[in-house]
C-alpha positions as CSV (number, residue, x, y, z in Angstrom):
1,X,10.6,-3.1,15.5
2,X,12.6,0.2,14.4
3,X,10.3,3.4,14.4
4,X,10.3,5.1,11.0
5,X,10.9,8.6,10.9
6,X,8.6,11.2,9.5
7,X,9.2,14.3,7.4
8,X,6.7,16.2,5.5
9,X,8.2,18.8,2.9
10,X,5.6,21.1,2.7
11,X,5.5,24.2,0.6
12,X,3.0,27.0,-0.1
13,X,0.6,28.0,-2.7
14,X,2.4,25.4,-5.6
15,X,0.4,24.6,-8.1
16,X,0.9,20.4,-9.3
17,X,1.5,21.1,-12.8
18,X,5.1,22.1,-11.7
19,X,6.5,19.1,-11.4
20,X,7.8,16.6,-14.4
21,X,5.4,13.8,-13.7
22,X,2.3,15.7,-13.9
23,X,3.2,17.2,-17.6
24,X,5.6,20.4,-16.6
25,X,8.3,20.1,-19.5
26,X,10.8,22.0,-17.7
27,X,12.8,20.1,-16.2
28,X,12.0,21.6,-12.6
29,X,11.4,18.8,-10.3
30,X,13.8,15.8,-11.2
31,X,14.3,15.1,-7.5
32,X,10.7,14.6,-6.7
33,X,9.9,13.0,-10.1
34,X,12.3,10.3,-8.7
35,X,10.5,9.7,-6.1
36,X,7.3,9.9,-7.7
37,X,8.3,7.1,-9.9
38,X,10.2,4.7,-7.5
39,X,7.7,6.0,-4.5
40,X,4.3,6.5,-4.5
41,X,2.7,9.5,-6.2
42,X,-1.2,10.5,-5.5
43,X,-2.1,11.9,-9.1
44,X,-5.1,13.3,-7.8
45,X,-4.7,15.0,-4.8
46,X,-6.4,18.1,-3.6
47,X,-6.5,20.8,-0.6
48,X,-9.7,20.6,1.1
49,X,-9.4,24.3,1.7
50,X,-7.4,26.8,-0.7
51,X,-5.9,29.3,1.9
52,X,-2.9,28.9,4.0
53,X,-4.4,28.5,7.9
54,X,-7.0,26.8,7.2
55,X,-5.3,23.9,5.0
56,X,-2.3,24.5,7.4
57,X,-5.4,23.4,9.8
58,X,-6.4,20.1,7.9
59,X,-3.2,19.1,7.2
60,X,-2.2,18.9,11.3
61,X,-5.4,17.9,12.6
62,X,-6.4,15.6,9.9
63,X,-10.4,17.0,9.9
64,X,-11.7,19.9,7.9
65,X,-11.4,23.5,8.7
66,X,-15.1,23.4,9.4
67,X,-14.7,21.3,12.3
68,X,-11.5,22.9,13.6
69,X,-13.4,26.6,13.0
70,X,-10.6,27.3,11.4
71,X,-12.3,28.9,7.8
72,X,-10.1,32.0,7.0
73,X,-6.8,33.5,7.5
74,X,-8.3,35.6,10.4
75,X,-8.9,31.9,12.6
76,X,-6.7,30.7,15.0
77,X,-6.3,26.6,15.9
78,X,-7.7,26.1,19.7
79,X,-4.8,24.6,21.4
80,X,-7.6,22.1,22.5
81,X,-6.8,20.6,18.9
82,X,-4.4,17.6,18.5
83,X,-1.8,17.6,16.3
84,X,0.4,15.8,14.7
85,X,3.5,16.4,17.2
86,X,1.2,15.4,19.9
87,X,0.6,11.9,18.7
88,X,4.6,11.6,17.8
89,X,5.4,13.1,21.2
90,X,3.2,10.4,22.7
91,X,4.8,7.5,21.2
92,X,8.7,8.4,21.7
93,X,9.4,10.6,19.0
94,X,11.4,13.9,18.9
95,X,9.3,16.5,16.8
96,X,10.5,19.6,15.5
97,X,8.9,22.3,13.3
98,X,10.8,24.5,11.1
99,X,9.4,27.2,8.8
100,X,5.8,28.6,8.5
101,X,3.3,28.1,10.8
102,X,0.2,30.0,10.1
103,X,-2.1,28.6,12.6
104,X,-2.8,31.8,14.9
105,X,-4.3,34.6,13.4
106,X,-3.4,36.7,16.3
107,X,0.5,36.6,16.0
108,X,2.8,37.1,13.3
109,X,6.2,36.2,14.6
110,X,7.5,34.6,17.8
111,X,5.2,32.7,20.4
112,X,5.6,32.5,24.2
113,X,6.3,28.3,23.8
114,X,6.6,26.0,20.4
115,X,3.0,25.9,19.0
116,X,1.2,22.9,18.6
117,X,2.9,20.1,20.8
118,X,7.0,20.4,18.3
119,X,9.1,20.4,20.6
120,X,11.8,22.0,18.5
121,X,10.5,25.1,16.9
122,X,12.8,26.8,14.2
123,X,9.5,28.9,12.9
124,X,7.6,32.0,12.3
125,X,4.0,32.7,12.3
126,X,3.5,34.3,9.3
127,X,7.7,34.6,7.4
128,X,6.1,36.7,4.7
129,X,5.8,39.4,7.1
130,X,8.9,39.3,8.7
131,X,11.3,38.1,6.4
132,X,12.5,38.3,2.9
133,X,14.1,35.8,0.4
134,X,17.2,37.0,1.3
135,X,16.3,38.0,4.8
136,X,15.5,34.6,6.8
137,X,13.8,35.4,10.5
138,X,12.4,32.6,12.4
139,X,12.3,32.0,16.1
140,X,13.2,29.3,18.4
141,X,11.2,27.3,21.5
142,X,11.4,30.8,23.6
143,X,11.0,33.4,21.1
144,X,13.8,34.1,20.8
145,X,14.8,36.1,17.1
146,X,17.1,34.1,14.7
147,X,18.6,35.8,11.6
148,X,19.3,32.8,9.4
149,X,22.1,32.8,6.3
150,X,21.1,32.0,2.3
151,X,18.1,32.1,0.5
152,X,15.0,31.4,2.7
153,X,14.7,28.1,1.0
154,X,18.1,27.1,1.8
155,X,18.0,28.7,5.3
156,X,15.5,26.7,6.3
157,X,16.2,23.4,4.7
158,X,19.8,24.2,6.7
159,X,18.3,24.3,9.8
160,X,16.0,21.0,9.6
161,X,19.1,19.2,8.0
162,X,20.9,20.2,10.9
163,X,18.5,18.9,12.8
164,X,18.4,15.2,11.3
165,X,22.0,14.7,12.2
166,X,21.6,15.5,15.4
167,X,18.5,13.3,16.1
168,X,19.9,10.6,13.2
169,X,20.2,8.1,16.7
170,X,16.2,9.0,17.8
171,X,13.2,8.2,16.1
172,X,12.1,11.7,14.9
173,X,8.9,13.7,13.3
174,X,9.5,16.6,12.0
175,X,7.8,19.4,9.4
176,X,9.6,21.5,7.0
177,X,7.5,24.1,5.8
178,X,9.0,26.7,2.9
179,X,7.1,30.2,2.1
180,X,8.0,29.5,-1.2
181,X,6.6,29.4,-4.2
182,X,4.4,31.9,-2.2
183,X,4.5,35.7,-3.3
184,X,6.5,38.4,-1.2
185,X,3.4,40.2,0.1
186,X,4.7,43.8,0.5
187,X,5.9,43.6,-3.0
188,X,3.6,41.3,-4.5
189,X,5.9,39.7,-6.2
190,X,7.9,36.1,-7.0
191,X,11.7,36.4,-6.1
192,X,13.4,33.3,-6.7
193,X,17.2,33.3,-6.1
194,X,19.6,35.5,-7.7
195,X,19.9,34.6,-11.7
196,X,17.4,31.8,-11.5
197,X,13.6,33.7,-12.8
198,X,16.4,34.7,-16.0
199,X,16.1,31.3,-16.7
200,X,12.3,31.0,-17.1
201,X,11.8,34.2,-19.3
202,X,10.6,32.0,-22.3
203,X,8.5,29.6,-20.5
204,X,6.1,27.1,-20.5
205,X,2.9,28.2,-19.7
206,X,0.2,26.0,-18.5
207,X,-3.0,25.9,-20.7
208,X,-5.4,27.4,-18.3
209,X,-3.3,30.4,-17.7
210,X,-2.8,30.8,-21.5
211,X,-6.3,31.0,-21.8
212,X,-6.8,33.7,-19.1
213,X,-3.9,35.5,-18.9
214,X,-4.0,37.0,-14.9
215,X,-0.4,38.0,-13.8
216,X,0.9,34.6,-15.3
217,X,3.4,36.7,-18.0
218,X,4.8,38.7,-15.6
219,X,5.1,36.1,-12.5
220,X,6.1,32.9,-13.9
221,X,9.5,33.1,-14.4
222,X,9.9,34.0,-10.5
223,X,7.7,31.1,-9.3
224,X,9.6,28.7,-11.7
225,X,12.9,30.2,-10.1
226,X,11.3,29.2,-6.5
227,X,10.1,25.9,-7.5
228,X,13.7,24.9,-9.0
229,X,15.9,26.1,-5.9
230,X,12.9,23.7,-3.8
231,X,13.6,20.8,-5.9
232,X,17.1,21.0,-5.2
233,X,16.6,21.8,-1.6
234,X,14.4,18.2,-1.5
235,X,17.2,17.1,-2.9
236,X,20.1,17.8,-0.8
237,X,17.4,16.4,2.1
238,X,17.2,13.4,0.8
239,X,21.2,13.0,0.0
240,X,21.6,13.8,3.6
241,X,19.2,10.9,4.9
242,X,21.0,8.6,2.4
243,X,24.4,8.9,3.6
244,X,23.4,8.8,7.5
245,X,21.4,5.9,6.3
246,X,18.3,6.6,6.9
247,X,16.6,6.3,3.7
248,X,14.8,3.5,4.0
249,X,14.0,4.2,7.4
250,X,12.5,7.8,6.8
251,X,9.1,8.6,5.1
252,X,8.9,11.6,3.3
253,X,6.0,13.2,2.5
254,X,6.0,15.9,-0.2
255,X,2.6,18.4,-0.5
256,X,1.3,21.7,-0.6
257,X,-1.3,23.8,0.7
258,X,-2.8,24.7,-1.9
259,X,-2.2,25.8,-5.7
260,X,-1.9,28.9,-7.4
261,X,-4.2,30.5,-10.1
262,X,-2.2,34.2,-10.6
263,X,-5.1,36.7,-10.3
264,X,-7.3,34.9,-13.1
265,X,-10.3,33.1,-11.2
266,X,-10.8,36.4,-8.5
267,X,-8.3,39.4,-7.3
268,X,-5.5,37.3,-6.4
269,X,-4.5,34.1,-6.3
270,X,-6.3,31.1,-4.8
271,X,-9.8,30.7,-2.7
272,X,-11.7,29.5,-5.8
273,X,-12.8,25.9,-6.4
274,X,-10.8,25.4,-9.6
275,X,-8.1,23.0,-10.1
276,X,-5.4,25.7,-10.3
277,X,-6.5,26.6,-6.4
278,X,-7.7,23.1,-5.1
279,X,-5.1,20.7,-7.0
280,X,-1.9,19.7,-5.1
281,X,1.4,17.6,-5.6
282,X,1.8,14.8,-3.5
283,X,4.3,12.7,-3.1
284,X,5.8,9.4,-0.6
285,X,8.6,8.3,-0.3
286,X,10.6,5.6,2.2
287,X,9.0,2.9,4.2
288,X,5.9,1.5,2.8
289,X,5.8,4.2,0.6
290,X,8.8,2.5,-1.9
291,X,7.5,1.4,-5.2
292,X,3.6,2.2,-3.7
293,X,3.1,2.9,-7.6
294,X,0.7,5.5,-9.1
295,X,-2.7,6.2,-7.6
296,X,-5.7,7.9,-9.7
297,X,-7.7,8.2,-6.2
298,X,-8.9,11.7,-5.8
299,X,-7.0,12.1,-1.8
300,X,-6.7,14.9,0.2
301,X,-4.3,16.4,2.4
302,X,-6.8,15.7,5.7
303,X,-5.8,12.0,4.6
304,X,-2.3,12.9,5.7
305,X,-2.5,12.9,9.2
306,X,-4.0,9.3,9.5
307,X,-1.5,7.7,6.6
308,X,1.5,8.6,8.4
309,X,0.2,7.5,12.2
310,X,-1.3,4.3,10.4
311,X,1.8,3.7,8.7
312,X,3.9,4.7,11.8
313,X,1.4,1.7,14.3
314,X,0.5,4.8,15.9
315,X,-3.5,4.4,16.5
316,X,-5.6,6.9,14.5
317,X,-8.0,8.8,16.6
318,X,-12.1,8.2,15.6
319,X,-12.7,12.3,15.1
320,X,-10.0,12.5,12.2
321,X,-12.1,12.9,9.4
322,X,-9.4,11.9,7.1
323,X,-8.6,8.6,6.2
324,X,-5.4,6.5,5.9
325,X,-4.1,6.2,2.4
326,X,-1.9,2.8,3.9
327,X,-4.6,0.4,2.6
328,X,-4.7,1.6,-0.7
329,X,-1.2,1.3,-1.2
330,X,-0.1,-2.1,0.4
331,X,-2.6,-2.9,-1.9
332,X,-5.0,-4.4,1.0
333,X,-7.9,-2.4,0.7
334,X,-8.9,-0.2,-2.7
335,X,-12.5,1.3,-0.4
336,X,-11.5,5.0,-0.8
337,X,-13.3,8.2,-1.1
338,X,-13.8,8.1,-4.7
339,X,-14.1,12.5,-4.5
340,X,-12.5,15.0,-2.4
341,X,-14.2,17.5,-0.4
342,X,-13.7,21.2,-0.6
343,X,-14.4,24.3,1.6
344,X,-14.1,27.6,-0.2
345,X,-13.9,30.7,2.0
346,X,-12.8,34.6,2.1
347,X,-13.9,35.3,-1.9
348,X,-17.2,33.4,-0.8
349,X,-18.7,30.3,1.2
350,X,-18.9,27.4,-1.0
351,X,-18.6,23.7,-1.1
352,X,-17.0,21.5,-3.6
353,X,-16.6,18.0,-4.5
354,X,-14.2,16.9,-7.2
355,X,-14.1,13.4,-8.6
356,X,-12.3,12.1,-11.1
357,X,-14.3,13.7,-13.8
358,X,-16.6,15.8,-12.4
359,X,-16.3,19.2,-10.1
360,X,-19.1,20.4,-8.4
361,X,-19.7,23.5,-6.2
362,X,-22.3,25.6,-5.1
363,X,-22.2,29.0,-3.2
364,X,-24.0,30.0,-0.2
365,X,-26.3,32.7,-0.2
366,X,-27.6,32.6,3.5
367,X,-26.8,30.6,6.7
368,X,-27.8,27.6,5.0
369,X,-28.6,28.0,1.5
370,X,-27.0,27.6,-1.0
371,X,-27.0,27.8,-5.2
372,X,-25.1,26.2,-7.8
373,X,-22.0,27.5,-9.1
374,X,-20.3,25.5,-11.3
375,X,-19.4,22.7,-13.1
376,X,-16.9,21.3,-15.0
377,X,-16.5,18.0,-17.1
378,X,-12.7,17.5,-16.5
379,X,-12.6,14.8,-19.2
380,X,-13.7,17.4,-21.8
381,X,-12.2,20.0,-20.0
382,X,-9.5,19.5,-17.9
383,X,-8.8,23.1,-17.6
384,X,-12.3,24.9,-16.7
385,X,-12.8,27.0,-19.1
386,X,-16.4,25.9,-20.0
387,X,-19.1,25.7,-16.6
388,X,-21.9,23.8,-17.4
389,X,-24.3,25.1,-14.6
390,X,-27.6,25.2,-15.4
391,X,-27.2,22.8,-18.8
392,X,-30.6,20.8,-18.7
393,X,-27.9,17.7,-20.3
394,X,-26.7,18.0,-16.6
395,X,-29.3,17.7,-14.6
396,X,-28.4,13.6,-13.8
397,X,-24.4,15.0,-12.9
398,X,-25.6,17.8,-10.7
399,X,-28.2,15.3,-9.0
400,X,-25.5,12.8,-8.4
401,X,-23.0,15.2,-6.7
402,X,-25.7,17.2,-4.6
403,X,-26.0,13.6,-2.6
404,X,-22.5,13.2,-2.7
405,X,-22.0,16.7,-1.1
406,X,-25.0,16.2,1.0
407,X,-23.6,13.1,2.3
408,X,-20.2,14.4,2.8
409,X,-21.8,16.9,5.2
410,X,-23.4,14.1,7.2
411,X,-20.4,12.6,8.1
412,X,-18.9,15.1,9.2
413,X,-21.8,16.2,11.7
414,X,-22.8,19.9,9.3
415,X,-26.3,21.0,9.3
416,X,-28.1,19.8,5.6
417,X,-27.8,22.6,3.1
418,X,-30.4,23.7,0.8
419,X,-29.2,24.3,-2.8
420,X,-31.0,26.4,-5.5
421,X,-30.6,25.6,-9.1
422,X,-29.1,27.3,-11.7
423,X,-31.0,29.2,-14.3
424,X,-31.7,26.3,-16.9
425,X,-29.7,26.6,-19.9
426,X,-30.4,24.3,-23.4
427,X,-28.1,21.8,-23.6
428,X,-27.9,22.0,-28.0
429,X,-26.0,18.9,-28.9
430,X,-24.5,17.9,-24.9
431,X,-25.6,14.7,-24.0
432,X,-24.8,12.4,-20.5
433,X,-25.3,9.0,-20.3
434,X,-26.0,7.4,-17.5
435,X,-22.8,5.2,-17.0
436,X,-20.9,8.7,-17.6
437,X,-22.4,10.5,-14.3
438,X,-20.7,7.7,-12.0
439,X,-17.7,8.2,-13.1
């Protein structure tokens, strides 16, 4: 039987609500609202950590930064790990990485050999410290310095599309992973290519950000500009797989690392529990992913290691933590995860679990202590503006979620916590009934 390819189109720091299927009325994503509506599209899908190395972390290993030890930006991923490209590697594919890797706290730039098993390396540690949207440096397999042409979007996109038709005769796995929508750090700023953050001056803004403000005003138009010129990059990926002929053939795999909040849950712009951090697009295409349909299923992005070896007959390793989404949509088996998991670090050390209506996360306030921090009813309030913490109405969800977090911890071999309560609050006219805290 043919080997599929693989590509994951992965991009940094973008929030879901950019693109048309999840409620964006801009207009900003109608290549990957195609495939989200003739693919597969996980509605519910969330970063199990919201900072770059550590999801970066998740998403290669397919276990939680926990288990890796990778928790902050300041980690680096043991070369002991296995990632993705090693699996591929192993089973006759050509692998090549292009873009941001963000897995090795210790470099910004080039590396002595390709990182993590890619055998083609088109990358840079950290791009947001050596290159600029109009300033594209990467480096190849021997460190060498490349000085790439175009916006950074489009330099990179070049470089992997180049790539394709040269391997179009080879079963290949590949990553292409953008900066963007990321902020330029030495400028703290959103540059989107020239002409295109004009057209986003009168925008929509999302509800939560409404509410709070942050830098939203001031940013959005930028991010929106980024977000546009990625669409179109996706695009002009996919046109190239159709006209080798390779569509059909190639699963693509759009995602993020994690979301963006602009400055209005803590100082900057992620590491907090809330859906602006923790929420993610996802999106399949090609494969078994055609017409997968619509999922509710709360997923992760440590799922996305096992889906694409299950769906590639590769055999998935027992120590993934993550599971394969396959089952769920060949329609064979519906036993999921019915919450995510989350590990919050840098602002603080927390632990979340988000369901489909509930979020729950506490805070740790010794080695293994912990005390509640919030929670939201995402059915009454799908934009956290009002924590319930401490309501005594609650008492039956916070219960519930505790085991769910304290089993959660079990199976991936953590200490037990101990969490303190909230200071009780009366509830007034909040009620929960019981059918409510399952759901």
């Amino acid at each position: 039987m043919k080997k599929k390819n693989v590509i994951i189109f992965f991009t940094d720091q973008q929030r879901f609500d950019t693109l048309g299927v999840h409620g964006n009325p801009m207009g900003l994503t109608p290549n990957l609202d195609h495939d989200a509506v003739r693919g597969t599209h996980f509605e519910n899908a969330f970063t199990p950590q919201p900072v770059c190395l550590p999801a970066r972390a998740c998403l290669q290993t397919g276990k939680y930064a926990s288990e890796t030890n990778c928790n902050t930006n300041g980690s680096s991923m043991s070369s002991d790990e296995r990632t993705l490209a090693h699996f591929f590697n192993e089973s006759g594919y050509k692998t090549g990485y292009f873009g941001k890797w963000h897995l090795n706290a210790s470099c910004i730039g080039p590396f002595d050999s390709p990182q993590g098993g890619y055998q083609t390396w088109r990358a840079a540690n950290i791009p947001e410290f050596v290159s600029d949207a109009y300033r594209t440096v990467v480096y190849d397999e021997v460190g060498n310095e490349l000085k790439l042409p175009g916006y950074r979007v489009d330099a990179i996109v070049d470089e992997a599309i180049r790539y394709i038709d040269e391997n179009q005769d080879s079963p290949f796995y590949m990553m292409v992973s953008l900066l963007e929508p990321h902020m330029q750090n030495h400028r703290d700023d959103f540059p989107a290519p020239t002409g295109y953050s004009e057209r986003y001056l009168d925008n929509w803004t999302p509800p939560d950000l409404k509410a709070l403000g942050g830098t939203s005003a001031s940013h959005l138009p930028g991010y929106y500009g980024m977000v546009k010129r990625i669409d179109e990059a996706y695009g002009r990926l996919k046109d190239v797989l159709k006209s080798l002929n390779l569509l059909d053939d190639t699963i693509v795999i759009f995602t993020s690392d994690h979301g963006c909040h602009f400055k209005t849950r803590n100082g900057e712009y992620k590491r907090s529990c809330h859906d602006a951090s923790i929420k993610i697009p996802m999106v399949m295409a090609g494969g078994q992913f055609n017409r997968g349909g619509r999922f509710e299923n709360p997923v992760s992005l440590v799922d996305v290691a096992p889906t694409l070896l299950d769906a590639c007959g590769i055999e998935v390793p027992s120590d993934m933590s993550g599971q394969s989404l396959l089952p769920l949509v060949e329609k064979r088996d519906q036993n999921v995860r019915n919450h995510a998991y989350v590990e919050i670090s840098e602002s603080h050390v927390g632990r979340c679990i988000r369901t489909t209506r509930w979020k729950y996360s506490v805070k740790q306030v010794e080695s293994d202590t912990y005390v509640d921090d919030f929670l939201y009813d995402l059915q009454a309030d799908p934009y956290e503006l009002d924590n319930l913490i401490g309501y005594k109405s609650h008492d039956g969800v916070v219960t519930k979620l505790r085991e769910t977090l304290s089993q959660q911890l079990d199976d991936i071999g953590h200490n037990a916590i101990t969490i303190q309560d909230a200071p009780s609050k009366e509830a007034g006219q909040r009620v929960v009934f019981d059918y409510e805290i399952e759901l």
